[in-house]
N, C-alpha and C positions, 0 to 999 in steps of 0.2 A: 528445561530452565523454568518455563511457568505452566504451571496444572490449575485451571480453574474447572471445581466442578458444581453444579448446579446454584451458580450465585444467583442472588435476589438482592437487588437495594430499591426498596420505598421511601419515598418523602410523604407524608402525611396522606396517604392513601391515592397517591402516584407511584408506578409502577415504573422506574428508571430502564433498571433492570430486572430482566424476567427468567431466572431462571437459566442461565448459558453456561456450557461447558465446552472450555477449549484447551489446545496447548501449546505451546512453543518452545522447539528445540534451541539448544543453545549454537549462538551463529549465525542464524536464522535475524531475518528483516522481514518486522510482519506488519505489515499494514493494514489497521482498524478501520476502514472504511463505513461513512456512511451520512446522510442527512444531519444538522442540526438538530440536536433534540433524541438523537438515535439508540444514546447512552453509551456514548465512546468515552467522553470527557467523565462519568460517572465511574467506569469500567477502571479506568488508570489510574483516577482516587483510590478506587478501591484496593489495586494492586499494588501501589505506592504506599498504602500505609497510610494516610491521609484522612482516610475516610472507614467505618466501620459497614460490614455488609448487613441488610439484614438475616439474612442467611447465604449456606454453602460454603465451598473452603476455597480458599487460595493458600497457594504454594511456591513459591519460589525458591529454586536451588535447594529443596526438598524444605525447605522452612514453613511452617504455618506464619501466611501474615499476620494474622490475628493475635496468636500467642508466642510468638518470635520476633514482633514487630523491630525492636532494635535490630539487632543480627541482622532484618531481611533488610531495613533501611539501610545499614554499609554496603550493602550489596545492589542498592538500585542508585541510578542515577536519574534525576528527573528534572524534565524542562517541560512548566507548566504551559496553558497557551496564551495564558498574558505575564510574560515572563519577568519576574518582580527580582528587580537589580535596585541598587541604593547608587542612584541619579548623581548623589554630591561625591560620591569614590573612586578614584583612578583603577583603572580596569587591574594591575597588577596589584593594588592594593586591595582591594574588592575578592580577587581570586585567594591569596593568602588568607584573608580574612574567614571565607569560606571553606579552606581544607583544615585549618583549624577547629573550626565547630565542624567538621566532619571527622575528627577525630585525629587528625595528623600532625605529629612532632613538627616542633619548627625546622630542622633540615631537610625533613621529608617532603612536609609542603611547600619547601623552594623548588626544590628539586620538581615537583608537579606540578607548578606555579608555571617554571621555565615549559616543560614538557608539554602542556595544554595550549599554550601562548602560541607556540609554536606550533602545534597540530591543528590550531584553529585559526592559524594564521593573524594573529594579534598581537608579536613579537612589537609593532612598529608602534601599536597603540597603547603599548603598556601603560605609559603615564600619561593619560589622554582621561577627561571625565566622562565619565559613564554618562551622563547626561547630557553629553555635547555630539554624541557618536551617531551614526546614522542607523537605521531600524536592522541592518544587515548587521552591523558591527553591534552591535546589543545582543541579535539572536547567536552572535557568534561567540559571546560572553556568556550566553545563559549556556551556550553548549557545552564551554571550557568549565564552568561550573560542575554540569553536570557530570564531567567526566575525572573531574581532578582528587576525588579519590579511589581511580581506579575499581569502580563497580562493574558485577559482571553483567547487570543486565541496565538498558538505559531506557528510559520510557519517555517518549516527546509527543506531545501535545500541542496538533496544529503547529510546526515547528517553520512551515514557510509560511503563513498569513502575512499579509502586510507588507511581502518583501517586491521589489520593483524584479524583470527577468533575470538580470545578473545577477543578483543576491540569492534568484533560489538557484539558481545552477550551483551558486559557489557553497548553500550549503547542505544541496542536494550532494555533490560529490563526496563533501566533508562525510553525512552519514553514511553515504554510500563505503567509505574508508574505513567504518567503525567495526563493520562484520568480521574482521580478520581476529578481533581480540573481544568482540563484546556480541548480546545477544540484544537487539533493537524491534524496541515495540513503538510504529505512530502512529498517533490517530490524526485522521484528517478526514473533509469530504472534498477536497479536491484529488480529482482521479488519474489523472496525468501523473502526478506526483509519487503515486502510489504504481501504477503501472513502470514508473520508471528507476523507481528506487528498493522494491519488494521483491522478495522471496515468496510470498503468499499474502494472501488476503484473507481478513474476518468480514464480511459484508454482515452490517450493523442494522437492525428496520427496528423502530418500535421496541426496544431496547431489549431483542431475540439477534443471537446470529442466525443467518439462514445460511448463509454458504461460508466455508473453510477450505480453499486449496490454493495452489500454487494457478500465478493467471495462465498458464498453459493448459494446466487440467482444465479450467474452468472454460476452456477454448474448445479442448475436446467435447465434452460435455455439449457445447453449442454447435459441433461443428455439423450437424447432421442437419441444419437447417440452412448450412452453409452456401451461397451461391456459388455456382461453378462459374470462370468466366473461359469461352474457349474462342479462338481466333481460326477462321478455319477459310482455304480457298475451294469454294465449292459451290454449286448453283444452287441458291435461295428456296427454292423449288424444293430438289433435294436435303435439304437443312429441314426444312420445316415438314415433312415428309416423316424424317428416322425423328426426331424430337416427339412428334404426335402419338408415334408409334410406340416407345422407348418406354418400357411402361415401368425403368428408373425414376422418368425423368415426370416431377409434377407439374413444374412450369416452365415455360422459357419465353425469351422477347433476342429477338436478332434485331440488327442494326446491320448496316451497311458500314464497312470499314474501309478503308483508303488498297487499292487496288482492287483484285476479284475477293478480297477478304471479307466476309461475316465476323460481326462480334454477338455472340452467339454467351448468354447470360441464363443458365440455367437451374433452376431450382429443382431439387434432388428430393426423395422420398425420405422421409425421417430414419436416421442412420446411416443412409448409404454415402459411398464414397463415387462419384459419377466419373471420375478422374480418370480410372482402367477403361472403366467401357469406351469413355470418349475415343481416350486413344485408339483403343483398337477397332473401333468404327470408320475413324479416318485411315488407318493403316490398311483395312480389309478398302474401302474405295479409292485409294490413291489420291485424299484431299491432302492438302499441304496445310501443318499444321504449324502457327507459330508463336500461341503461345494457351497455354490450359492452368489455369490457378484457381484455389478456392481463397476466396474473401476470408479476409481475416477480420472476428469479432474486436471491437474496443473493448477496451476496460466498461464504460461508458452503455454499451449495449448488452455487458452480461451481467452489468449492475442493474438496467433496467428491467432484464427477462428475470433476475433474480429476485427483485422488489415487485412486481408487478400486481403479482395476484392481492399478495396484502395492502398493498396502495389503494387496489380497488375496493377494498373492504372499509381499509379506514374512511375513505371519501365515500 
């Protein structure tokens, strides 16, 4: 759905973007992750049509943005991140309003007038002023917007900011609903967000991606630095004995756990998985094992191990 390759956008010998090539399949919920300033908001202009690059190509639905720019514009839908509604118009009249200048007969954009209202759940506020609605019920406008002439890719920009916790849940699920018929790009740098509504991540620094995969891989990737945590009943003695010896095993710290049980927190040799040996350590001495898991990365910490190096540069 979208081919970006080697884009460049400068503002007056500021480097936005620097040269990034990515892509995204259609279906797919990809989350632009990254710092203020990181050229997400830059990156979406670009793709939307919006803004010219200074160089590289973008593609959409095999379109040149550049010189297809109509065509690829019926084809996107876009909710900017300060989303610009006309405050004095009643949300059903504001929505017509809108599928019209996007190109839609007057039957047709009832018909997706009704259809959006409903999918965004603003059937009740149809005739309500857009200026009187709360910041949830506005981003839920700019959503019905963006979708109401049926585009096949939708692009959102910071699309929960500002929202109190019921507002992003309600229109986290809403996006989360759009991947069955549409292919969604947002940018944001809250990370939660993105861990709980994506298919994969672009991590954004200094207006370079540095990582592109889905947050699993991106887990995998981490996990060989992974802690082991294991629960074991067996003398302390013994514990710190096979651990010293384990020449798996690089670190560890036991704790005393509630009966003859050890909480035994083990750090592993880069790559390996300590998990089998464990087991079969306890199974070869007859300790009683009850429970062996490896720690699982945040979003949060693989953004950090990914930003790291060049943070320390830029500072």
């Amino acid at each position: 759905m979208i081919q970006v390759s080697n884009l460049t956008k400068r503002y007056g010998g500021r480097t936005a973007v620097d040269d990034i090539s990515f892509t995204v399949a259609p279906g797919e919920i990809v989350g632009l992750l990254g710092p203020n300033g990181a050229g997400k908001s830059t990156t979406m202009r670009v793709l939307s049509g919006f803004m010219p690059a200074t160089s590289g190509t973008v593609r959409v639905a095999g379109l040149d943005v550049f010189h297809d720019s109509d065509e690829v514009r019926r084809r996107i839908g876009y909710m900017p991140e300060n989303n610009p509604l006309y405050p004095e118009m009643r949300v059903r009249e504001y929505l017509k309003f809108r599928a019209r200048l996007k190109g839609l007969g007057w039957k047709n954009s009832r018909a997706r007038v009704d259809a959006v209202m409903e999918q965004c759940a603003l059937t009740d506020a149809s005739g309500r002023v857009i200026g009187q609605l709360s910041k949830g019920y506005k981003q839920r406008v700019g959503l019905a917007d963006a979708l109401v002439h049926e585009p096949e890719l939708i692009i959102l920009d910071e699309p929960t900011i500002g929202l109190d916790p019921q507002q992003i849940r309600s229109v986290r699920a809403l996006i989360k609903s759009l991947a069955d018929k549409h292919t969604v790009l947002i940018s944001t740098h809250i990370l939660p967000e993105v861990e709980m509504m994506c298919s994969r991540v672009l991590i954004m620094l200094g207006g370079k991606v540095l990582a592109s995969d889905t947050p699993e891989n991106l887990q995998r990737r981490m996990a060989g630095g992974s802690q082991i945590i294991a629960e074991i009943a067996a003398p302390e003695s013994a514990l710190r004995a096979v651990w010293e010896n384990l020449p798996e095993v690089a670190s560890f710290n036991l704790t005393a756990a509630d009966g003859h049980y050890f909480r035994c927190a083990l750090t592993p040799r880069a790559g390996l998985d300590l998990r089998p040996v464990i087991f079969g350590i306890a199974r070869e001495n007859d300790w009683q094992l009850r429970e062996l898991t490896r720690s699982r990365h945040s979003l949060e910490d693989i953004y950090m191990q990914v930003t790291k190096p060049t943070t320390e540069e830029v500072e």
